[in-house]
Structures are given as C-alpha cells and as structure tokens.
N, C-alpha and C positions, 0 to 999 in steps of 0.2 A: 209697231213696226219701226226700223229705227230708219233715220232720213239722212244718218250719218254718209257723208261722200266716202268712198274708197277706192285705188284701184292697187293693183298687184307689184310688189317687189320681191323676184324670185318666187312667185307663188305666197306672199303673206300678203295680206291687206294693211296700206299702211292709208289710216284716216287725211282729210286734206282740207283746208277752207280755201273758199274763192279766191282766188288771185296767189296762191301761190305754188311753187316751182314744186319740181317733184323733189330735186338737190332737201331744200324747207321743210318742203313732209314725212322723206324718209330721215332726217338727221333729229327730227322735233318727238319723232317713234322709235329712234334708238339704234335707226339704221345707216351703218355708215359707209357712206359713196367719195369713196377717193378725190380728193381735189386740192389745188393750192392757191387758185386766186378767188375763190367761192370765201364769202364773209357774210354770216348772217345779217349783220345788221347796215348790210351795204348795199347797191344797188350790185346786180351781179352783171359780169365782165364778159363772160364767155371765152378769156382767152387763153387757157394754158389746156382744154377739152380734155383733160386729167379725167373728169367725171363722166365720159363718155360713158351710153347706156343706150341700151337695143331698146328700140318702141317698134314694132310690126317690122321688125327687119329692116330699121331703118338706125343709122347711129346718130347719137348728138347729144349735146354737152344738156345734163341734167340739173344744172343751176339753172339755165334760163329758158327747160321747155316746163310751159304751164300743167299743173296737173290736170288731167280730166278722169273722171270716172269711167270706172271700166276697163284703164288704159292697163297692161299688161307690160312690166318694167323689168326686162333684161339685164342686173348688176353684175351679172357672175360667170357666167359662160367663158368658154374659152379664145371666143371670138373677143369679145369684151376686152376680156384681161391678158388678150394678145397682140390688140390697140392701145392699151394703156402703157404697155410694158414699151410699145415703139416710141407712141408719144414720151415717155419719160426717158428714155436713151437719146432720143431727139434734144431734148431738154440738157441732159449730161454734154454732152460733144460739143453744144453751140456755145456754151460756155467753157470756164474754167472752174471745173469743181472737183477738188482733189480733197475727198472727205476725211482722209487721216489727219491733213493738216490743216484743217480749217477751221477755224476758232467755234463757229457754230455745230459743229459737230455733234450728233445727241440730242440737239436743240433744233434740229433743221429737219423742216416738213418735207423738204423734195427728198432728201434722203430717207426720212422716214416711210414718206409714200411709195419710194420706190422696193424697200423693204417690202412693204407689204403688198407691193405687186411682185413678187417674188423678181425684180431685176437686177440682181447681182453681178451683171459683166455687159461692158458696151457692145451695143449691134455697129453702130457706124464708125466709120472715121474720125476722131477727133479735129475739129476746126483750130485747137489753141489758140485764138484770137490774140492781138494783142491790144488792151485795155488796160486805160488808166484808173489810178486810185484818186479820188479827192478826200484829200485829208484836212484841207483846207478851217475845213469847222473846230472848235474849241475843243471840242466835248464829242463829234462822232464823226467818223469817217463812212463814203460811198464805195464802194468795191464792182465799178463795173463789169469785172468779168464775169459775175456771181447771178448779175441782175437776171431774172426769164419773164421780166417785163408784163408780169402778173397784174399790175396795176394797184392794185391794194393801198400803194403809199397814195398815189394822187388822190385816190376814193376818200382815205381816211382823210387825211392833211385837207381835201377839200370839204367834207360833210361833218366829219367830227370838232376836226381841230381850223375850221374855218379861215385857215392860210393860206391852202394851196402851192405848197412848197414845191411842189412835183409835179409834172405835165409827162405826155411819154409823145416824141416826135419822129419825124419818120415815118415811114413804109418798109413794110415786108424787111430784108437782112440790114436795112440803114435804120431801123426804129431804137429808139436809145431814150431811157428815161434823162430827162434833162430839169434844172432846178430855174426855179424864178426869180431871178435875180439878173441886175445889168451884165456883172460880168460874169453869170452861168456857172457860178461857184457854189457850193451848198455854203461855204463858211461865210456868205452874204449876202443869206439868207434869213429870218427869222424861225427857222427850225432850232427845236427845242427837244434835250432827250426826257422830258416831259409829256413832249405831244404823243398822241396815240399812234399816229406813223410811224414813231420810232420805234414801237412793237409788231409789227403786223409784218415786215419780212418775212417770208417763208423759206426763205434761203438766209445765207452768210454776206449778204449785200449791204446792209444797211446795218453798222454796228459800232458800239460806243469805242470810245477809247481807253484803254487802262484795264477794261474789262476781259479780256479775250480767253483769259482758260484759269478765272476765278473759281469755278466748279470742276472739278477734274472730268473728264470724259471717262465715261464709265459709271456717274453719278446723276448724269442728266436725265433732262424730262422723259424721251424717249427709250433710253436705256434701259427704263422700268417699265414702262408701259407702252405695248404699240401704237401707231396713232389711231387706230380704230376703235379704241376706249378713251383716247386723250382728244375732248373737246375742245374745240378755237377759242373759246371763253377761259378755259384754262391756261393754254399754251398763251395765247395773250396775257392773261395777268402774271401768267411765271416770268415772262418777256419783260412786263411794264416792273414787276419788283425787281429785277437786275438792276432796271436802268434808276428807281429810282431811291436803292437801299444800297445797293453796290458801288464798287470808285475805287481810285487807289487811297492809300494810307494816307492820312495826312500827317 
C-alpha cells in the first residue's frame, strides 16, 4: 500500500513532501499555477495572489498555503480565473505598461500571464502615474512605472547574490521599491548585471542598457511558447544569458 502524500488539483492527484506549498507540488508534477512573484528556490512572498486557488470555498495565494492531504485544489474554474483576470487588470492600470512599446515585450511574465488568463483588454481606469527612471547605473537602468512590487529582486539580491541591493518601503498605494545606498540611487549601489536580481524581473522594470530590442519581438521566449510550458529556471537562464553574452558593439 503506498504512504505516498497526495491531494487534488482539478481532480488529479498531485504527490507532496512535508513542508511544502501546494504552488511546490503542483509545479514539481508538471502543473502550472499562474504566478509572478512565486520563485522556487526563494522564500515565497504572497504578494501579487496571481496564483489564487479555491480550497473548500475559500480563495488564497497557493505559493504560501501548506499542502495537506486530502486537500481538494480548485486551479480552474471560472470563479478562479475571474479573480486572476481582475488581479492582473489591477496590476496593468497601477502601473505603466504599454506592451507594444516596451523593450521587454515577448519576454515579460505579467504579459505572458495575463495571456494565459485570457485578459486581453483593461477592466479599470488607468492610474498613469507619474514615475521616474533611474538610469543612474553604468550598465542598467530602474523603470519605476513598470515595478508591481513582486519582491523577487530584494529576495534574490538578498539570499542569492548576498547584497541586498533592494528593500520595498512603504504601505498600501506609497510602497515603492527603493535601493541601498546613501543617496537612493541604484548607480550607488553595488549592483551588478551579473547578480541574479538582475534576471528575476517579471516585468520591463529592471533592464540593462544597450540591450532593449537585440531579439526582434516576434522571436522571443514567449512568442514560441506559452508560459505554462516555459519554466522560471528557463525564462531565468534565457534572462541571465542576455545580460551576460549580450552588449552593444564594441
């Protein structure tokens, strides 16, 4: 008799070891739960609830609820992917993201994700905020208006690349990723387009210089494949070989 853990996503059994997320189990079985600031090998964030998922009639972000046996996992319904689809409109309007022209284009998970929530056209009002660039760095530039405050950079820059380039300050509509340095500049900073932060953007936020439409659109990662076949271990290494094979001419 097998002792194997399992509980239900849409009706299949996705196996599970102690201590981790359902986000962990269904993605490790080949099942894929929409999300942008979810990173496997990071502590998880909870905050962009992209991966919203029904448990007894109840919704919440499936990165950070624990699996347990038995549990009965809601991915797909129409409830589901009619909370996903507001959350990601939410997400378009608070910022500035005009995907025809935006260097990340093709290569950008919130555009891809929202693809694959079928949201093609905004529900709300457009905020247009107005937000600065810090260009200030050698080698990359910040695009505040881009940011959805995913976290991912601080995660990384803090556990991988042990700098902590990034902190995110603030409450609620004042919260604003901000960098660590005296005068709150990225360009004095010790960020590097080396560091692993410098791949893990999920958006057009965080992006080198010289580099911005070296790939034609129409040839990028997502372009070929939806993100529900394109894993974060991939879209990261195709990320990290831009920055560290790409440049302009010398």
């Amino acid at each position: 008799m097998s002792t194997e853990k399992t509980f239900k996503l849409d009706g299949r059994d996705i196996p599970f070891d102690d201590g981790d997320t359902v986000m962990d189990a269904a993605l490790r079985a080949g099942e894929y739960i929409p999300h942008l600031c979810h990173d496997p090998d990071f502590p998880p964030h909870g905050s962009c609830r992209v991966c919203v998922v029904g448990v007894n009639g109840r919704h919440t972000a499936s990165c950070t609820l624990q699996a347990s046996e038995g549990m009965d996992v809601d991915n797909s319904s129409e409830d589901i992917l009619e909370e996903r689809r507001m959350l990601l409109q939410m997400l378009f309007v608070e910022g500035n993201h005009t995907c025809p022209a935006c260097e990340k284009s093709g290569d950008c998970k919130l555009q891809a994700v929202a693809y694959h929530a079928g949201m093609l056209s905004p529900h709300f009002t457009h905020f247009f905020p107005k937000r600065s660039i810090d260009a200030s760095h050698p080698e990359m530039m910040f695009y505040y208006n881009r940011c959805i405050l995913c976290g991912l950079c601080v995660r990384v820059s803090k556990y991988e690349d042990k700098k902590s380039v990034f902190a995110i300050s603030g409450r609620g509509i004042d919260s604003r990723l901000v960098f660590n340095s005296p005068s709150g500049k990225l360009g004095d900073t010790d960020f590097s387009p080396t560091d692993q932060a410098a791949s893990v953007c999920p958006v057009g936020a965080i992006l080198p210089k010289y580099l911005g439409y070296e790939t034609p659109i129409g040839q990028r990662l997502y372009d070929f494949k939806p993100i529900s076949v394109v894993g974060d271990e991939t879209a990261r290494d195709i990320a990290k070989d831009k920055l560290t094979n790409g440049g302009p001419d010398e």
